[in-house]
N, C-alpha and C positions, 0 to 999 in steps of 0.2 A: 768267222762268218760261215754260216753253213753251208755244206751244196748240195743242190735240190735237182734230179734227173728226170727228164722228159715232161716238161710242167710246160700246160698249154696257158697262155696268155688269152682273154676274149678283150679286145681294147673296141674303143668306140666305133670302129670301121670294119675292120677285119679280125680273124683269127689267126695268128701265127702258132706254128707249133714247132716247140724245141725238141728233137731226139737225144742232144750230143746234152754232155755234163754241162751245167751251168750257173753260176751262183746265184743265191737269190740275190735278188734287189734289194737295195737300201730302202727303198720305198714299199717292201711287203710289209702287209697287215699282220704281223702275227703274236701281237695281245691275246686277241682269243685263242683263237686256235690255227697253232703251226701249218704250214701246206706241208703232205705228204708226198714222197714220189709217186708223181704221176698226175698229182691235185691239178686242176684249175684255177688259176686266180681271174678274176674277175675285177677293172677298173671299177673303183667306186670314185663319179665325180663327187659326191659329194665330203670327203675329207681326203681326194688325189692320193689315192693308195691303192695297193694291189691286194684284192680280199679274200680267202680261199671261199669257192664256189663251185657250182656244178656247170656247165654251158649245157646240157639236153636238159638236163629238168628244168632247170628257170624254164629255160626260152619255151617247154612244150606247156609249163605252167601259164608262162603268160601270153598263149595265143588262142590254146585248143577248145573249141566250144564245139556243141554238138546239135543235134536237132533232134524231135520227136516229129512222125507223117503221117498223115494217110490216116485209115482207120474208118471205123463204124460207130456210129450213134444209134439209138433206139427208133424203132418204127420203122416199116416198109424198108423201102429201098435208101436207107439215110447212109449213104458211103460219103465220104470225105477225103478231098486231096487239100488240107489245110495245114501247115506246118506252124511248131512254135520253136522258137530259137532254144537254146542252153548258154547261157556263157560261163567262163571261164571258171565264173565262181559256183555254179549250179543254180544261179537266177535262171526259170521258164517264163519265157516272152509269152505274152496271149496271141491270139491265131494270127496269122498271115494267110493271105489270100491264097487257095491253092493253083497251081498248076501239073497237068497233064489229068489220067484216069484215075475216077476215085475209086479207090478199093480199098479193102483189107485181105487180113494174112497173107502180109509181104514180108519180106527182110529189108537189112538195112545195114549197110556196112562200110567201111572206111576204105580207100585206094588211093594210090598214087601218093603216100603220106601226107597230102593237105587235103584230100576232097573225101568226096562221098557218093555212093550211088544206093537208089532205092529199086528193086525189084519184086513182078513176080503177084499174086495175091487174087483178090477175085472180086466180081460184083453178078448184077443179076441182068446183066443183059445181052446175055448169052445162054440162055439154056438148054443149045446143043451140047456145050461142055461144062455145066454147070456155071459158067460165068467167070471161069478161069483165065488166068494173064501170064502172059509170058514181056510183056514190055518192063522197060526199065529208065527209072529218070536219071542223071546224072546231077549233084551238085559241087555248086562251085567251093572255091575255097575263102567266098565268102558267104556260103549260105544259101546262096541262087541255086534253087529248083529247075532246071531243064524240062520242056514238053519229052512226050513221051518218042522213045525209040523203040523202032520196032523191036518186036520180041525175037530174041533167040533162044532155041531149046522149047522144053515140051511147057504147055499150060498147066502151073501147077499151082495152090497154096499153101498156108502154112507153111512155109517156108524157112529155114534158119539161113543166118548170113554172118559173117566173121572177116577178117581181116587175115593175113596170113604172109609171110616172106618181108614183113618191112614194109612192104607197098604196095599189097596188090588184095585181091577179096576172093569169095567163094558164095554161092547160092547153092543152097544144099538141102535134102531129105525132100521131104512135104509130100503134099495128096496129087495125083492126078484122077481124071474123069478119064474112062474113053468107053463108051457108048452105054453111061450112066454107073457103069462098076467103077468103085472106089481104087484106084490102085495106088500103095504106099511106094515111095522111091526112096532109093538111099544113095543116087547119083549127085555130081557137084555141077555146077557152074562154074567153072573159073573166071576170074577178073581181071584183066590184065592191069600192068598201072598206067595205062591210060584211057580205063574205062570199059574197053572192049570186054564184050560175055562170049563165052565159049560155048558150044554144045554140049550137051552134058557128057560126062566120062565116065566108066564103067563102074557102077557100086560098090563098094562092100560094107559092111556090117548090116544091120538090123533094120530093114526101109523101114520106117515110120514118120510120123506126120506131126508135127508141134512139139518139137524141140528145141533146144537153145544152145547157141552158141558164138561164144566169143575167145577173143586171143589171149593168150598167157606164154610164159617166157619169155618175151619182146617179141619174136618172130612168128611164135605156131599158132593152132585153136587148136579148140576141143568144142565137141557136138555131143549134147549129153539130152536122155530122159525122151520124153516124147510118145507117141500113141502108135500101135502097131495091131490091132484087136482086143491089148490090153495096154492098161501105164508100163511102162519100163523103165528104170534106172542107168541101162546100161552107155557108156558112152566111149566114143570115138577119137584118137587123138587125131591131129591134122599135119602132115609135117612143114617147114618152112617151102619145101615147093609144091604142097598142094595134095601131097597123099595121105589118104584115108586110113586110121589102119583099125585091122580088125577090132570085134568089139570088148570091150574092157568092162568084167565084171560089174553090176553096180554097187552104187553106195548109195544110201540115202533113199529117203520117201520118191516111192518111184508115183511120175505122175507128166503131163504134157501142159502145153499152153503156157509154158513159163518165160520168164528172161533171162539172161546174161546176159554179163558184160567184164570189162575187164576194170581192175586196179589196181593202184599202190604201185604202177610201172610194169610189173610181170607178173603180177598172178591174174586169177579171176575170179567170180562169183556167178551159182545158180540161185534164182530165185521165186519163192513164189509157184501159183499153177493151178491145176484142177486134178484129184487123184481120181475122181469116178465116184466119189462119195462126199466130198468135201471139197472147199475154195481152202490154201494154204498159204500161210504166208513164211515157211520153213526155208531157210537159204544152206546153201553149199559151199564151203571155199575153195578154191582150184590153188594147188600148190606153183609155179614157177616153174616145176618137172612135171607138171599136169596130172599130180594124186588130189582127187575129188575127196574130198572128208567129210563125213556124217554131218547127218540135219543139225543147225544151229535154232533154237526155238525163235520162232517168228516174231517179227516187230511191223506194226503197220497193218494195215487192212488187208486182207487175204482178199485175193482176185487171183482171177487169169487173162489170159490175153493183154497183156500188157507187154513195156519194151525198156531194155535196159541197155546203158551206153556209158563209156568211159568220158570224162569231163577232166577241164582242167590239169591234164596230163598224167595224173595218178589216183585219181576221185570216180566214181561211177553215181549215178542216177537209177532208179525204176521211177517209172512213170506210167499212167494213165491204166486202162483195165477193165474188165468187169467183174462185179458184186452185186448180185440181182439188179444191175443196173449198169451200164456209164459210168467211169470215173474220171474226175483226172485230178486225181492226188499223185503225188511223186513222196520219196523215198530218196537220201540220200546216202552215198556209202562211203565213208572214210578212206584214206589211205591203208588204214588196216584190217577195211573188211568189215567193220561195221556198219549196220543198217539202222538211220537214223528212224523216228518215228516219223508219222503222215506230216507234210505240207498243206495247206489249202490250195486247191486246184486253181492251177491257170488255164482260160482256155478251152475250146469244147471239150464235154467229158466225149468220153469213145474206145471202145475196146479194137484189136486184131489190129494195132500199130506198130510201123518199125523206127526204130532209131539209129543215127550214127553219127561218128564223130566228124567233125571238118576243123580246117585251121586258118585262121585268116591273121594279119597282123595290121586288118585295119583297126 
């Protein structure tokens, strides 16, 4: 019989975890395939055996759904605080009633490893500051949208937002107003994991305004692309507690108003955008050690302003946008990075939305 070292058990109730030598069981599954040191086996009730498996990926496979927010539709003052769900599988729910202020160009990002918070963006009823928001919704870890919290930190949009240390988030770059001059910032927000936003902390790299960014390696981000007088490519790594670091040459169609998001577990993707001359639909893949790799030719309708978000634990989404109009088509993206063709839209079309993941096991 063979002997199998440090194999965790997931049984119906609990996990037990072995360190010391131990034999496998009489009762391991391994027809197909042998457990290795270190494997997971996983009870399967249905023929009472012990089955090599993963315990994080299932379980983040079968819980993690996400949401798309907020955003802008065509004419006047048409803001929107309307959300549509994600699930597990990358099905988009049609709208939900909104709650707190409707705006656009917000972020949107994951904390506390099951919830989510939206901040940040702007609307038009304020035109001392051009209609700038510094508040922020929190949701639950079933998808519940929170009225709004007062804001902390300066009123700004365009905003990117990411995830970052395992459990906690960041609001970062975007435009501020102050007394009508445009100023670009490249300060963060930090998020704690329990929700709470920090003041901002001191910048570096490149301030610019519509940018993207999401997590890669399990733990970091990266902050890539974006508007500063002209499009730029270059991006920003983050580290797992929250620092900035200088700016990293770019790669790729440099151009702002795009999305990322993360997937396949530890990498990421840029997607999508507006270069100054054209709507793009060219994507980037983020390596796992956060190297950005040249344009992949585009799939799907070229927009901007749109928002992209990790689903289903290793899977990401773009969604919604504009294209001489509103959209809301989505975009689904493999485990390995690929970017499937358009969906039919669910749900208001509306560009300058953010998305994030949440987790719930109802």
């Amino acid at each position: 019989m063979a002997t199998y070292k440090s194999i965790r058990y997931l049984v119906p109730d609990e996990v037990v975890e072995h360190t010391d030598s131990i034999n496998a069981l009489a009762d391991v599954n391994t027809s197909t395939v042998a457990p290795e040191i270190g494997q997971t086996l996983k009870w399967s009730a249905a023929n009472s055996r012990w089955q090599p498996a993963d315990i994080e990926e299932e379980s983040a496979s079968a819980t993690q759904k996400a949401l798309f927010g907020f955003g802008k539709v065509a004419g006047g003052n048409g803001y929107r605080n309307i959300t549509n769900l994600i699930s597990s599988t990358g099905v988009v729910a049609t709208d939900t009633t909104g709650v707190g202020t409707v705006r656009d160009g917000l972020g949107g990002a994951s904390y506390g490893g099951d919830k989510a918070i939206f901040g940040f963006g702007r609307n038009n009823d304020d035109n001392n500051d051009m209609g700038q928001k510094n508040i922020t919704n929190l949701v639950s870890n079933t998808g519940v949208v929170a009225s709004d919290s007062t804001g902390v930190g300066k009123k700004k949009n365009e905003v990117c937002a990411a995830g970052y240390g395992g459990d906690k988030a960041f609001f970062g770059f975007g435009m501020h107003f102050d007394n009508y001059d445009e100023l670009n910032q490249n300060q963060l927000n930090l998020v704690s994991n329990t929700g709470v936003v920090s003041t901002e902390n001191t910048g570096v790299g490149t301030a610019r305004q519509g940018a993207g960014a999401a997590g890669y390696g399990g733990d970091k981000a990266i902050i890539g692309f974006g508007y500063s007088g002209q499009r730029t490519n270059v991006t920003n790594l983050v580290s797992n507690t929250g620092i900035v670091s200088s700016d990293v040459t770019g790669v790729g169609t440099a151009r702002n108003s795009l999305a990322a998001a993360g997937y396949g577990n530890d990498k990421a993707i840029f997607g999508f955008g507006w270069t100054g001359s054209a709507l793009t639909n060219v994507t980037n893949l983020v390596s796992n050690t956060g190297v950005v790799s040249t344009d992949t030719t585009g799939v799907g309708t070229s927009r901007d302003t749109l928002a992209g978000v990790g689903y289903g634990g290793d899977k990401a989404i773009f969604g919604f946008g504009y294209t001489s109009g509103e959209t809301n088509v989505t975009n689904l993206v493999s485990n390995t990075g690929v970017v499937a063709s358009d969906t039919t839209g669910v749900g208001t079309a509306r560009a300058g939305i953010a998305a994030a993941g949440f987790s719930s096991t109802a």
